[in-house]
C-alpha positions as CSV (number, residue, x, y, z in Angstrom):
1,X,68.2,-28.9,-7.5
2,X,64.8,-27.5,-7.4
3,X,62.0,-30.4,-6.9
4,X,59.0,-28.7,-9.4
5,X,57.0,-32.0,-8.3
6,X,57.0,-31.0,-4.8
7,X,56.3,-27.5,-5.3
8,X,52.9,-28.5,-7.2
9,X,52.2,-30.7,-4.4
10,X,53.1,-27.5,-1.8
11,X,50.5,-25.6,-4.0
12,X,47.8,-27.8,-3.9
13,X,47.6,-28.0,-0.3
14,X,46.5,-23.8,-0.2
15,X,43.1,-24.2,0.6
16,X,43.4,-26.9,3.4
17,X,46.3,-24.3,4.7
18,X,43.9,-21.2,5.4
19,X,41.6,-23.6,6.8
20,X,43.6,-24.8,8.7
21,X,45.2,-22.0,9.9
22,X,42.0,-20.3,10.7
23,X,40.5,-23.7,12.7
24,X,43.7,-23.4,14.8
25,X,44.0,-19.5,15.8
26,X,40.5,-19.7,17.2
27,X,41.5,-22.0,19.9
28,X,42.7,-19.3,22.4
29,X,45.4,-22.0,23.4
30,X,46.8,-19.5,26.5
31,X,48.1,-21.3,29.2
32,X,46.2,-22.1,32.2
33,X,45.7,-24.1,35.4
34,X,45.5,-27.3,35.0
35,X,42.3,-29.3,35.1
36,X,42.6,-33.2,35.2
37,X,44.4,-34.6,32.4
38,X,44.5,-31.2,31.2
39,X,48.2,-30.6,32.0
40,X,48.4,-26.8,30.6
41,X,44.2,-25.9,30.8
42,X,41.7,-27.0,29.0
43,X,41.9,-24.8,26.2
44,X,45.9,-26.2,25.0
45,X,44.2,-30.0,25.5
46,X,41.7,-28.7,23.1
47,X,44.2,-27.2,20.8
48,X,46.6,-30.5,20.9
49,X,43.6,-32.8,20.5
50,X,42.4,-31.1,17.4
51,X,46.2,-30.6,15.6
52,X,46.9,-33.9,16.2
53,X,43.8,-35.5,15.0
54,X,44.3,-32.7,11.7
55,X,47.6,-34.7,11.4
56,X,46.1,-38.2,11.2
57,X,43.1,-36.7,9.1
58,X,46.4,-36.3,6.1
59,X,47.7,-40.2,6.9
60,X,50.4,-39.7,9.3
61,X,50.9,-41.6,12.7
62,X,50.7,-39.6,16.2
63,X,51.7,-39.4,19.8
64,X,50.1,-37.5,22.8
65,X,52.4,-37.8,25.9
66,X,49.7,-37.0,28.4
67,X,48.8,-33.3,26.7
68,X,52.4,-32.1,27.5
69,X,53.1,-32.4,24.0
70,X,52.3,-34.6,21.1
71,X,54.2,-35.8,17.9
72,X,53.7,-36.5,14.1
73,X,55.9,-38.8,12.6
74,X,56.2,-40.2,9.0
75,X,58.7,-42.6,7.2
76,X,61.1,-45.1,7.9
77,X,65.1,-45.6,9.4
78,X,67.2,-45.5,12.4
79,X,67.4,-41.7,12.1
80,X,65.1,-39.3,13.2
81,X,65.0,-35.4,11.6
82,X,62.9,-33.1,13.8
83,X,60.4,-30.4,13.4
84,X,59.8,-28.6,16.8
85,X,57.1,-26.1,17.1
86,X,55.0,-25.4,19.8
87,X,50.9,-24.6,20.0
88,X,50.8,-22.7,23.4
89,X,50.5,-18.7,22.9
90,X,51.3,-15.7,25.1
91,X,48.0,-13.7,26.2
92,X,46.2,-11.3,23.8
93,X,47.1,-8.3,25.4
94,X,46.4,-4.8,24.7
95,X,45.9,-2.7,21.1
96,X,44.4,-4.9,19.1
97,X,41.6,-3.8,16.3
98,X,41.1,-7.5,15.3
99,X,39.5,-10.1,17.6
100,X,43.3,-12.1,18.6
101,X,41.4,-15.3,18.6
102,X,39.0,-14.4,15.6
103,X,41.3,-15.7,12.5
104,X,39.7,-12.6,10.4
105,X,40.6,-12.6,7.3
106,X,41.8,-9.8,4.9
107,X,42.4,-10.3,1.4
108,X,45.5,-12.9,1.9
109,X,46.4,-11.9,5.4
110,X,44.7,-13.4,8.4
111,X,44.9,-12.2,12.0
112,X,45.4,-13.5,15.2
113,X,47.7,-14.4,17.9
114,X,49.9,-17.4,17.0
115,X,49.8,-16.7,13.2
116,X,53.7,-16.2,13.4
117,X,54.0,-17.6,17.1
118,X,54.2,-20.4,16.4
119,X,50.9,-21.9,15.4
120,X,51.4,-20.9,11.6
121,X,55.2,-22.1,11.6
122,X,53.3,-25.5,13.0
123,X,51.2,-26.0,10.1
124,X,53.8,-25.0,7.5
125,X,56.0,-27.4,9.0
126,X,52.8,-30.2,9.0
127,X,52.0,-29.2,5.2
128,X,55.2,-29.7,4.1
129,X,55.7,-33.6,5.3
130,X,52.4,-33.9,3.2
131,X,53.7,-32.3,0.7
132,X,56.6,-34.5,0.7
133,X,54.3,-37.8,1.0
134,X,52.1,-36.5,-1.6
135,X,54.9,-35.5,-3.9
136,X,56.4,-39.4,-3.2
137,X,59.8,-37.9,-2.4
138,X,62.2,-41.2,-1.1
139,X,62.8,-41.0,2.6
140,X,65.9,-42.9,4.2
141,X,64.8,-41.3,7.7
142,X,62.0,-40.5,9.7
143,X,60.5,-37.3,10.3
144,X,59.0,-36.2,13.2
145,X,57.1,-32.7,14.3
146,X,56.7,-32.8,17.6
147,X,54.3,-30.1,19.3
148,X,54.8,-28.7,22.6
149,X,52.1,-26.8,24.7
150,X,54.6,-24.8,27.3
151,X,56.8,-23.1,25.4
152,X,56.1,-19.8,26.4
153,X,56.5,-20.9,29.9
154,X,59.4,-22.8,31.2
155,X,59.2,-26.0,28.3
156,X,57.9,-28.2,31.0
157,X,56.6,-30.0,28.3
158,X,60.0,-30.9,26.8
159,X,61.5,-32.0,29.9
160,X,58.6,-34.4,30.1
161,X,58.8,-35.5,26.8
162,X,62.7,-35.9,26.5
163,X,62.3,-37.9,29.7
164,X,59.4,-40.0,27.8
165,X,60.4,-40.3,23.8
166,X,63.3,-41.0,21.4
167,X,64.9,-37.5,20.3
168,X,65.0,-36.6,16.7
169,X,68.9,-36.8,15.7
170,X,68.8,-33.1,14.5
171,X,66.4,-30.9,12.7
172,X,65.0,-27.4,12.9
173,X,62.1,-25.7,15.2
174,X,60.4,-23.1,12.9
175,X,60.1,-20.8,15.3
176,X,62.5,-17.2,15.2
177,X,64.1,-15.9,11.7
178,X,65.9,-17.3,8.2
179,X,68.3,-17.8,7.2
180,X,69.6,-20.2,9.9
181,X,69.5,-19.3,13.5
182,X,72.6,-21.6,15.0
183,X,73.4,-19.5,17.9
184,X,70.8,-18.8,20.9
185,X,71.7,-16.4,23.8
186,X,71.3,-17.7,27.3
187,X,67.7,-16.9,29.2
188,X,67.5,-16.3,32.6
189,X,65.0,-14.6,35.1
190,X,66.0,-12.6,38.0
191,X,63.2,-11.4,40.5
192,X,63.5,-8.2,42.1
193,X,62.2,-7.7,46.1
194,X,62.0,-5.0,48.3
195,X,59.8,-4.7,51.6
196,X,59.0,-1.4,52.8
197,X,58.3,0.2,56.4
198,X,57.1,3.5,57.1
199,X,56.6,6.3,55.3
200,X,59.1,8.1,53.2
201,X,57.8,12.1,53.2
202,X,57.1,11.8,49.2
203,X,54.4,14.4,48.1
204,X,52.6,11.4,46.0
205,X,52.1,8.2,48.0
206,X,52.1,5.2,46.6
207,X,49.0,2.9,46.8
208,X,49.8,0.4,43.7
209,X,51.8,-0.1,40.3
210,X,50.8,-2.7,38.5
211,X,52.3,-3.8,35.1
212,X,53.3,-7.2,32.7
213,X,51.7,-10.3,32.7
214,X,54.8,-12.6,31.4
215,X,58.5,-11.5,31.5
216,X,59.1,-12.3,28.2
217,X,56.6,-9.9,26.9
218,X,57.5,-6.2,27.5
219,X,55.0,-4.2,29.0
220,X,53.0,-1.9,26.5
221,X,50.8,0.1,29.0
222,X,51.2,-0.2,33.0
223,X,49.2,1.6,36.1
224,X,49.8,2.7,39.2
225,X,47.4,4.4,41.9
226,X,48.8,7.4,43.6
227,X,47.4,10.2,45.9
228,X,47.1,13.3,44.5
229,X,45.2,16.5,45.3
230,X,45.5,18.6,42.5
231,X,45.6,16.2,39.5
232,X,45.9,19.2,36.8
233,X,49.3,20.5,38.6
234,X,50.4,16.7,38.4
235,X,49.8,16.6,34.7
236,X,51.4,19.8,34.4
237,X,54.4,17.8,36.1
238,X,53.8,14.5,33.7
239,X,54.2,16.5,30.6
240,X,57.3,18.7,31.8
241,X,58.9,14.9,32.0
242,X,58.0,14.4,28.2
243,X,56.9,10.5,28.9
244,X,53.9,9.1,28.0
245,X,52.3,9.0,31.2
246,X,49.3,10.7,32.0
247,X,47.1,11.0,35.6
248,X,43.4,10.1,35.6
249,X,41.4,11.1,38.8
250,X,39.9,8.8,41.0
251,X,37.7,8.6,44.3
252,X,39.6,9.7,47.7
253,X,42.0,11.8,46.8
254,X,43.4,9.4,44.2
255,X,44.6,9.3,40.5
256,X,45.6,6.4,38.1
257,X,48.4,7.0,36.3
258,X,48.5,5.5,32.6
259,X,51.9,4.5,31.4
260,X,51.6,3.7,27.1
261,X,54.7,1.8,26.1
262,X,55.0,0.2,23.2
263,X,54.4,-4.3,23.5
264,X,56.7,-6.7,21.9
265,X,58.9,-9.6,22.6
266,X,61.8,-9.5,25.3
267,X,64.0,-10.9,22.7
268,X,64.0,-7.8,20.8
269,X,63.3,-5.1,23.1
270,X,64.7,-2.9,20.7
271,X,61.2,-2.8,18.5
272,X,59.4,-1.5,21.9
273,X,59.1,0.7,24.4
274,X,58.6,-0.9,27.5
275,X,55.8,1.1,30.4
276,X,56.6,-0.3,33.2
277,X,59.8,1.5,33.0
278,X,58.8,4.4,31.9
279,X,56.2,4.4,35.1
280,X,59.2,4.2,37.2
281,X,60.5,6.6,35.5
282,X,57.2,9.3,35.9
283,X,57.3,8.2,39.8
284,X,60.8,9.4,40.2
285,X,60.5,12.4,38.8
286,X,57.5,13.6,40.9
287,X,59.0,11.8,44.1
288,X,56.2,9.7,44.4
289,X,56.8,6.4,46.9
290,X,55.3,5.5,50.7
291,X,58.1,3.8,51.2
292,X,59.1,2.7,48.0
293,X,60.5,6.3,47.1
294,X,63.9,4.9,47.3
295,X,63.4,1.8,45.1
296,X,61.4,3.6,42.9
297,X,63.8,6.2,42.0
298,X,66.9,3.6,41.6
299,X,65.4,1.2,39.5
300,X,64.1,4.4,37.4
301,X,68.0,5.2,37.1
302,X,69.2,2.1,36.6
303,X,66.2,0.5,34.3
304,X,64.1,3.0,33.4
305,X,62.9,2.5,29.2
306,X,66.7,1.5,28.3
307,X,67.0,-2.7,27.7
308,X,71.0,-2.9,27.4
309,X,72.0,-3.7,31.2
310,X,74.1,-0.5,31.0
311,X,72.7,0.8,34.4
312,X,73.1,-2.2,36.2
313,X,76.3,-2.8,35.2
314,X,75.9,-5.8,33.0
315,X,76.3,-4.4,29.5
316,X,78.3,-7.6,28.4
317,X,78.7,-8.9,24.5
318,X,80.4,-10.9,22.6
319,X,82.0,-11.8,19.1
320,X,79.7,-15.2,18.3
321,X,76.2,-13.9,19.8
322,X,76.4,-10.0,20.4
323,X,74.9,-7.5,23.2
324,X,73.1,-8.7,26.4
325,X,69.1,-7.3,26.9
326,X,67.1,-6.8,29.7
327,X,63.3,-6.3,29.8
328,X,61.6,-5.4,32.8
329,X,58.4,-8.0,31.9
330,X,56.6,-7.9,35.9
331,X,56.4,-5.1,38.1
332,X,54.2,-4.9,41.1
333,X,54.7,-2.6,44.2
334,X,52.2,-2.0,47.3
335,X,52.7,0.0,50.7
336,X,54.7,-3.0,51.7
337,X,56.6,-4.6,49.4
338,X,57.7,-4.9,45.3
339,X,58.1,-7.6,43.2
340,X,59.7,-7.3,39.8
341,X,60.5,-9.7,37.2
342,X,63.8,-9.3,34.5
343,X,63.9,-11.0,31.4
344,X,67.2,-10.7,30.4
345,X,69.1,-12.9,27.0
346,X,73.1,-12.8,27.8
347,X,75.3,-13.6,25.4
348,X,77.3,-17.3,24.8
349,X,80.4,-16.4,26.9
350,X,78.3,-14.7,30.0
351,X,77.5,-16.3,33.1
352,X,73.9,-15.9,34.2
353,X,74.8,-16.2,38.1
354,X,77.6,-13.2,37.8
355,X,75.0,-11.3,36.2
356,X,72.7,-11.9,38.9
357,X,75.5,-11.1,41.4
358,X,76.5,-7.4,39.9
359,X,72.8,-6.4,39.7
360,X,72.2,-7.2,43.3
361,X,75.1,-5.2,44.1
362,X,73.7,-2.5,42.4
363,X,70.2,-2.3,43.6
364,X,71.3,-3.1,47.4
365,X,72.1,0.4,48.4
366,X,68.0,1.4,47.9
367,X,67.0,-2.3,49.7
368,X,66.1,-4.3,46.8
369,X,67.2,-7.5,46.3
370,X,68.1,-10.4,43.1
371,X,67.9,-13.5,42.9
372,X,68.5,-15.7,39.7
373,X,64.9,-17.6,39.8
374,X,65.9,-19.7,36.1
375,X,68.4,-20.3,33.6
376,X,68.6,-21.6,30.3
377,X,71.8,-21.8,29.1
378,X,72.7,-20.4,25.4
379,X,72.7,-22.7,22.4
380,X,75.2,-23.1,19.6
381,X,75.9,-24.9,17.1
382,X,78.7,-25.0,14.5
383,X,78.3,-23.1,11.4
384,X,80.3,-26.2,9.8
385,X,78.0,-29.0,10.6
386,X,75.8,-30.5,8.3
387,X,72.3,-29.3,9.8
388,X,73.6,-25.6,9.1
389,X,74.8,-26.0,5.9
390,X,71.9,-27.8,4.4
391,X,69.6,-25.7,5.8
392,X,71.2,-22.9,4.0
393,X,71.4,-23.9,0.9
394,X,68.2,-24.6,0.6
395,X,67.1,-21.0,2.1
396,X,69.6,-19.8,-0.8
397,X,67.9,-22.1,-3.4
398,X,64.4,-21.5,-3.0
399,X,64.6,-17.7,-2.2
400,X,67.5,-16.7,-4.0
401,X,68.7,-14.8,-1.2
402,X,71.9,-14.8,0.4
403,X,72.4,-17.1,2.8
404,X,74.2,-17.3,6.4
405,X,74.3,-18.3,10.0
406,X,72.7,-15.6,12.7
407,X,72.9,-15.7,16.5
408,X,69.4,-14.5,18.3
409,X,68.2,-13.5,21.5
410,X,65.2,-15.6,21.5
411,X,64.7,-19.0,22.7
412,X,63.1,-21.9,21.1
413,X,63.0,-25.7,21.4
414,X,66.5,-25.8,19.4
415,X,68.0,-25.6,22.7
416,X,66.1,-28.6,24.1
417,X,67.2,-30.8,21.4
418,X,70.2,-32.1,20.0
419,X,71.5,-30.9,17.2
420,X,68.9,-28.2,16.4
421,X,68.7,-24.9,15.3
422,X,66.2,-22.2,14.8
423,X,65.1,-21.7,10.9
424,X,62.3,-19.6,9.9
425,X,59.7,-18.1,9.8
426,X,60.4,-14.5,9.8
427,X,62.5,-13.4,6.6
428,X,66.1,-10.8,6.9
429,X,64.3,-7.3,7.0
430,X,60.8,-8.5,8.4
431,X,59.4,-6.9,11.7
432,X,58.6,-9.5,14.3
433,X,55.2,-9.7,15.4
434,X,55.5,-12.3,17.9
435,X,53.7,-11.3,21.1
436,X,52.4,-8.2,19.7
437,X,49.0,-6.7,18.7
438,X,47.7,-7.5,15.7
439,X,50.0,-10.3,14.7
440,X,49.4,-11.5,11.4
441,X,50.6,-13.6,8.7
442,X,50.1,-14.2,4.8
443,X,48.9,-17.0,2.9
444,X,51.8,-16.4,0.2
445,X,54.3,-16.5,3.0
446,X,52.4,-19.7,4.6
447,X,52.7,-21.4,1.2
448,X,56.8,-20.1,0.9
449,X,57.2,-21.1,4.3
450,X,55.7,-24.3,3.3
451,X,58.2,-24.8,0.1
452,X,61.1,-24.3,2.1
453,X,60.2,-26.7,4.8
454,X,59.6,-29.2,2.2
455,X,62.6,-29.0,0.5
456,X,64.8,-29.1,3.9
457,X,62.7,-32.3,4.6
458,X,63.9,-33.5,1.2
459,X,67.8,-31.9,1.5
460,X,67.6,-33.7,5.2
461,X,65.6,-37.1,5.3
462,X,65.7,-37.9,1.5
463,X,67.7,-40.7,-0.3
């Protein structure tokens, strides 16, 4: 049954939402080195300092375990239900027409990076235990939102605080798509290597290609820096290919190639185009390399824009969490060597080190090498428990929409806990905009967002 009491108190709380929303996007909380007590840089200890002190500004008690995450907590009981979202964002990137870090506002949508990842999904999941304490709902357990600050890479900060604080019992990390996400695929990274000697006769030699900044973003532009006499016969070339890759000229004899993809998440590489293949491809079609020509041209085959694992041989699926993907997120290559980094989500009955094994088998003939640098394994959790079936009835409740269990590619904090699973914030039909330009997010969806969580809170941790 539908609490109206806590929905007033959910719509009262609109104001302090946009501002806080907007206070929080500003902080360009990107990782970086770390400085002191400053575990993840100085801009994530800024942006942990200031949601937690936001937190005891509405009454509740907090945590900070030494800026590798911090915690909220609220309540009473033996139990603990968890809310896990993270403050950490990937960089800006390319294509944006809004400042990422600027929180503009547009009639009710705002804009920024970490509106949807995962900084709004944060508050929503903060507003909603004040809704709950405001609306004087009976709690029989705690609740806890923890907040990490290295989600987006590696969760050292959940290894450090599982190895330093009680876990919740169960609960939800608002952090991928509704309904109810009880099924994550297994993430690992493979690096690619080659060294080179000598040259290889190629018409175009190869001075640089440089694309990707994180592997689990895919590459929406990339460059490389080629030798070139006659750069209007090489465009000539480019266009015949029918890729978006064009030559700029340069000093020396050189050109710059421009590769324009399309950016997105490596968990659905399906909504992009990624342009660090697509360079490869461009570069084996001319024949360019200086010893790379023979790397170049296999990973073009075997890679290229296409994010199934098909050409490498590891086009595995199965029945409870569907097709493997593969995004090529790094990709660097000099006179002397490459470097490349896969992203690739495998499904709950693959094994990450047989993947790695058939894709070095694959690439060895053209002297490139893989090696399985990280794995996490996949996450699942019954559709029968009771987690999973709360959770959905109260997605059914509030939205009237139907309701069910989904498997996902991504990975959040549900795998580093027990008993937790993926719910919100994106709803069936909605087009991610994690990790791309112009991320945004609503007001009206913060404040739905908000209701649900505040209900699940109630479903979960009430008497």
């Amino acid at each position: 049954m539908i609490n109206e009491k806590l929905n007033r108190a959910v719509e009262a709380l609109r104001p302090q939402v946009v501002d806080m929303l907007q206070k929080w996007i500003r902080i360009p909380s990107e990782k970086q080195p770390a400085q002191g007590e400053a575990r993840f840089g100085l801009p994530l200890k800024t942006m942990l300092d200031t949601a937690l002190s936001d937190a005891q500004a509405l009454g509740f008690r907090t945590r900070n375990f030494d800026y590798y995450a911090g915690d909220v907590e609220m309540g009473e009981g033996e139990e603990v239900m968890g809310i896990v979202a993270h403050l950490d964002v990937v960089p800006a990137g390319d294509g944006w027409k809004h400042d990422p870090f600027g929180a503009e506002m547009e009639g009710g949508t705002v804009y920024g990076r970490g509106t949807t990842d995962d900084k709004g999904p944060a508050i929503a999941g903060l507003m909603a235990m004040k809704a709950v304490m405001d609306a004087g709902v009976p709690l029989s357990r705690r609740v806890r939102l923890i907040l990490g600050c290295d989600e987006e890479c590696g969760m050292q900060d959940m290894e450090y605080y599982r190895e330093h604080a009680d876990l919740p019992d169960f609960g939800f990390s608002p952090d991928a798509d509704y309904p109810v996400i009880n099924t994550e695929k297994g993430i690992c990274a493979i690096e690619l290597s080659a060294k080179f000697s000598g040259e290889d006769g190629a018409e175009y030699p190869v001075y640089s290609v440089t694309a990707g900044e994180r592997r689990n973003v895919v590459p929406g532009v990339a460059y490389a820096e080629i030798g070139c006499g006659d750069v209007a016969a090489l465009n000539e070339k480019l266009r015949a290919t029918g890729l978006s890759v064009a030559a700029e000229p340069l000093e020396n004899g050189r050109v710059r190639l421009v590769s324009t993809g399309v950016t997105g998440h490596a968990a659905f590489p399906e909504h992009s185009k990624n342009a660090a293949g697509q360079l490869l491809m461009a570069l084996a079609a001319i024949g360019a390399g200086s010893g790379s020509r023979a790397a170049i041209a296999r990973l073009a085959e075997t890679i290229g824009t296409t994010y199934d694992g098909a050409g490498l041989g590891v086009d595995v699926k199965d029945s409870i969490s569907g097709p493997l993907t593969l995004n090529l997120g790094i990709l660097r290559i000099t006179p002397e060597s490459m470097t490349a980094t896969l992203d690739i989500r495998y499904p709950v009955l693959a094994s990450a080190k047989r993947i790695a094994g058939i894709i070095g088998m694959r690439l060895k003939e053209a002297g490139v090498s893989a090696e399985l640098v990280s794995d996490s394994e996949p996450m699942h959790v019954p559709a029968d428990s009771f987690i999973v079936r709360e959770l959905l009835q109260v997605y059914h409740e509030i939205t009237g929409k139907e309701s069910y269990p989904v498997a996902i590619g991504g990975g959040t904090y549900s795998r580093e806990m027990n008993n937790t699973v993926a719910f919100g914030c994106n709803f069936p039909g909605e087009t991610d905009l994690a990790h791309q330009a112009e991320e945004y997010t609503t007001i009206d969806k913060m404040m739905l967002n908000i209701r649900i969580f505040a209900h699940a809170i109630a479903a979960l941790a009430g008497k």
